[in-house]
C-alpha positions in Angstrom: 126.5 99.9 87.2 126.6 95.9 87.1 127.4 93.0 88.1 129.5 92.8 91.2 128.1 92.9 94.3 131.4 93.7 96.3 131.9 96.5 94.0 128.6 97.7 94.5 129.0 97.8 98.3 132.1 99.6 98.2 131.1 102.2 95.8 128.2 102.7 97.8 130.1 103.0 101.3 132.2 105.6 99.4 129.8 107.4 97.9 127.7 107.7 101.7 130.7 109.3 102.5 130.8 112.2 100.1 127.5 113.1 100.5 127.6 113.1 104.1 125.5 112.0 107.3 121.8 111.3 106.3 120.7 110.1 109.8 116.8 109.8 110.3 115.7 110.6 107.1 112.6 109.3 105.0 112.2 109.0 101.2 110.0 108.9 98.3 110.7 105.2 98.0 110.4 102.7 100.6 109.8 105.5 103.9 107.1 107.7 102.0 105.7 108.8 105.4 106.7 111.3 107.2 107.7 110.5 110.5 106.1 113.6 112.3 103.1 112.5 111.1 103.2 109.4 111.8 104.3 110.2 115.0 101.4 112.5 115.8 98.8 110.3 114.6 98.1 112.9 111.3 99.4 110.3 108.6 96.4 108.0 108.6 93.9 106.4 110.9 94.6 103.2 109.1 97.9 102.6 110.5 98.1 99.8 112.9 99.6 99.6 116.1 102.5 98.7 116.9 103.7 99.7 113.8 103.6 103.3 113.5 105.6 103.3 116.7 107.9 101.1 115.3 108.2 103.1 112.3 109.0 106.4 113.7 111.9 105.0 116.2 113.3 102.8 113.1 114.1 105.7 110.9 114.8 108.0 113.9 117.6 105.9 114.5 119.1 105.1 111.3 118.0 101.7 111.6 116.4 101.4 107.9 116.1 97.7 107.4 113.6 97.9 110.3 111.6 101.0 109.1 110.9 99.4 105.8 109.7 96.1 107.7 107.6 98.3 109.6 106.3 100.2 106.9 105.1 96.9 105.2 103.0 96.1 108.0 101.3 99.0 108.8 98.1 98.3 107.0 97.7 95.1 108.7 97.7 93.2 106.0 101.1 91.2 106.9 101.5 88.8 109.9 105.2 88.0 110.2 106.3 87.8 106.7 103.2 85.9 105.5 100.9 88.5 103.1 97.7 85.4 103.2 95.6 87.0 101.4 97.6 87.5 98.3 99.5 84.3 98.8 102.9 86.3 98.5 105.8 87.5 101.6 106.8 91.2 102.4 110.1 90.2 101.2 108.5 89.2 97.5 106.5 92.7 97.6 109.9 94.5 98.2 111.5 92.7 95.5 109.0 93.7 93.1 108.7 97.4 94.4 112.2 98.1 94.3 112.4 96.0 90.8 109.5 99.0 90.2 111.6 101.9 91.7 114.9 100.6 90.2 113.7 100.8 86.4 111.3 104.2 87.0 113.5 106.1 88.9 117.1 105.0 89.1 119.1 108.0 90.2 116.5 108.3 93.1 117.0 104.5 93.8 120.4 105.0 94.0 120.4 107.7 96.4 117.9 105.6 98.9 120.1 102.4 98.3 123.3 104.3 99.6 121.8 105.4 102.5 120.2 102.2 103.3 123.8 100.6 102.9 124.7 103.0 106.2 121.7 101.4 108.6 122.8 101.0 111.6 124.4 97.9 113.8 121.6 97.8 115.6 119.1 97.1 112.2 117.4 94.2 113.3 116.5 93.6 109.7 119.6 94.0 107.3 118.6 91.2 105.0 115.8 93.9 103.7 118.6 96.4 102.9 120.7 93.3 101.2 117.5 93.3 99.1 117.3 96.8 98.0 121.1 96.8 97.3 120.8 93.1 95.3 118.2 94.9 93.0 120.9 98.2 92.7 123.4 95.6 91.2 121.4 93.7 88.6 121.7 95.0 85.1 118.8 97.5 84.0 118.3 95.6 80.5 117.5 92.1 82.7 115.3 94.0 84.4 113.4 95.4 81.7 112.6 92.0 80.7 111.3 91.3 83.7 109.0 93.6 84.0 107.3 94.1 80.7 104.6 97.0 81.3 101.5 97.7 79.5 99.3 101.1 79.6 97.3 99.5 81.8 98.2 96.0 83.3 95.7 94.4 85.7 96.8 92.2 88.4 95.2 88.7 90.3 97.3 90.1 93.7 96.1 92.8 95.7 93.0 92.8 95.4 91.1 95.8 96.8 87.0 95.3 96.6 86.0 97.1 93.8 83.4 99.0 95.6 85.6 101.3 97.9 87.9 102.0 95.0 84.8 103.2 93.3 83.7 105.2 96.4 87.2 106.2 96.5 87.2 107.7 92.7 83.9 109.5 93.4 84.8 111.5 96.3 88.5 112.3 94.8 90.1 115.8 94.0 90.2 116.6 90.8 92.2 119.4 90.3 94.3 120.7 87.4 97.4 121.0 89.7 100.3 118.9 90.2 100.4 115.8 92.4 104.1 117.0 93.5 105.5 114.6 96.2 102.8 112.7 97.2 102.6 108.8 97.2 99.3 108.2 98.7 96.5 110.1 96.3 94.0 108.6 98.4 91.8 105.7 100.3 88.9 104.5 101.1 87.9 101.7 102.9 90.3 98.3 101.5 91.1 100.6 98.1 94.6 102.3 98.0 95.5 104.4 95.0 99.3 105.1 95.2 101.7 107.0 92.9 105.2 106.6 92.1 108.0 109.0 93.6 108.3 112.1 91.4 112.1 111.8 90.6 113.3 113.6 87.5 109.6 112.3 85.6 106.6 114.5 83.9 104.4 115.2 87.2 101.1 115.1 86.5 97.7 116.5 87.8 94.8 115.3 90.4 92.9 115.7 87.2 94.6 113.1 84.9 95.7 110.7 87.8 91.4 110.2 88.6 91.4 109.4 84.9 94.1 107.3 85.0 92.6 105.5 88.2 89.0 105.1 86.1 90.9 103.4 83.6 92.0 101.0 86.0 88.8 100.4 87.4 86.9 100.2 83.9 89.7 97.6 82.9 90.7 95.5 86.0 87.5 93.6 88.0 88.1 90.6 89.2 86.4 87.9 91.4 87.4 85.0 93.7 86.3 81.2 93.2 84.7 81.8 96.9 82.2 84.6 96.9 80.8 86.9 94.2 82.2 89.8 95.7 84.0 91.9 92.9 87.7 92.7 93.3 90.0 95.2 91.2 94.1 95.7 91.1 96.1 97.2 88.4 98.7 100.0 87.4 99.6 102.0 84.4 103.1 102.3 84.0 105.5 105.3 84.0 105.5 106.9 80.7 106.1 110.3 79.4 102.9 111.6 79.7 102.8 110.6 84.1 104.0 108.7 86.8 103.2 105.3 87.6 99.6 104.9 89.0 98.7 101.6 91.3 94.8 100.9 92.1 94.8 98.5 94.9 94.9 96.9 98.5 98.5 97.4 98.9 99.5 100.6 101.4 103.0 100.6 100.1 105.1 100.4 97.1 104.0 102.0 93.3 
């Protein structure tokens, strides 16, 4: 669907309607945590007060523009909308993550973006929705150029030290079962290695993701110009072999 904005608005008021009330609901997008969780303190001990609070209230009350705010600032590394350590804003990670989401998963995305579009009155943070829904109206092709993926693409942006992802890769599951909904594989100390939503793509196993994530880590150290401390970030793109895999300090997106 392209190009108008208006039309995409009303399509997507229309189509909320047909598929009925979707109040206080999380994803496998933007809200990958479960709110239960959160709420009980089982989703992670490195969620950050106040915003696992602020999490749980903003999707129990429809109010999605604020869950997704919140959900960016769980892992303490955002203060306002300033990300300093990798120079960039929580609203130019959403871009890119839904830019992500958009072009690996578009009937999901389109789902998630209709029921953003119904956040309540009360959303405090709407202009995150408009963002989501801007990136449901560009043209797919547009995108594509934009995002030009590689099998492995390393990244000067969220960077995780390199020795808690390699802590994290040694104590990791390596099963030969399916990932199935997850989004988090696992953590450890700075290191997060994320995986993208399932959608209608070829799963894949514990097994080929640690691979995968080795890869990553083989391909992708980096340093600053102040310290000798190494650094890694990368992802391997969605393909037809598994999902997209993210090595890196970022909590959210994939």
């Amino acid at each position: 669907m392209a190009g108008n904005p208006q039309s995409i608005l009303k399509w997507l008021s229309l189509f909320a309607m047909v598929l009925g009330a979707f109040s206080g609901e999380t994803d496998e997008l933007f809200l990958d945590l479960d709110v239960d969780q959160v709420a009980n303190g089982t989703a992670g001990s490195w969620i950050q007060a106040p915003w696992g609070e602020s999490y749980v209230s903003a999707v129990r009350e429809s109010r999605y523009g604020d869950a997704v705010w919140a959900r960016y600032h769980m892992d303490g590394r955002a203060v306002g909308n300033i990300i300093e350590a990798d120079n960039t804003t929580v609203t130019k990670e959403l871009l890119d993550d839904a830019t992500g989401y958009r072009l690996g998963n578009p009937e999901l995305y389109n789902q998630v973006a209709t029921r953003y579009n119904t956040t309540s009155s009360n959303d405090g943070h709407r202009e995150l929705v408009d963002i989501i829904i801007g990136v449901l109206g560009e043209d797919l092709k547009a995108l594509e150029k934009r995002d030009v993926t590689y099998t492995i693409k390393c990244s000067s942006s969220n960077l995780a030290p390199r020795s808690s992802c390699y802590e994290l890769l040694q104590d990791m599951n390596q099963y030969q079962t399916d990932l199935g909904s997850t989004r988090t594989i696992d953590y450890y100390g700075g290191c997060w290695f994320r995986v993208g939503p399932h959608g209608s793509g070829a799963d894949l196993t514990w097994y080929k993701a640690h691979a995968v994530g080795k890869l990553i880590y083989d391909d992708c150290p980096r340093t600053k110009a102040c310290c000798s401390t190494v650094y890694v970030s990368g992802y391997s793109p969605k393909n037809s072999g598994h999902r997209k895999l993210c090595l890196s300090s970022k909590s959210t997106g994939c």
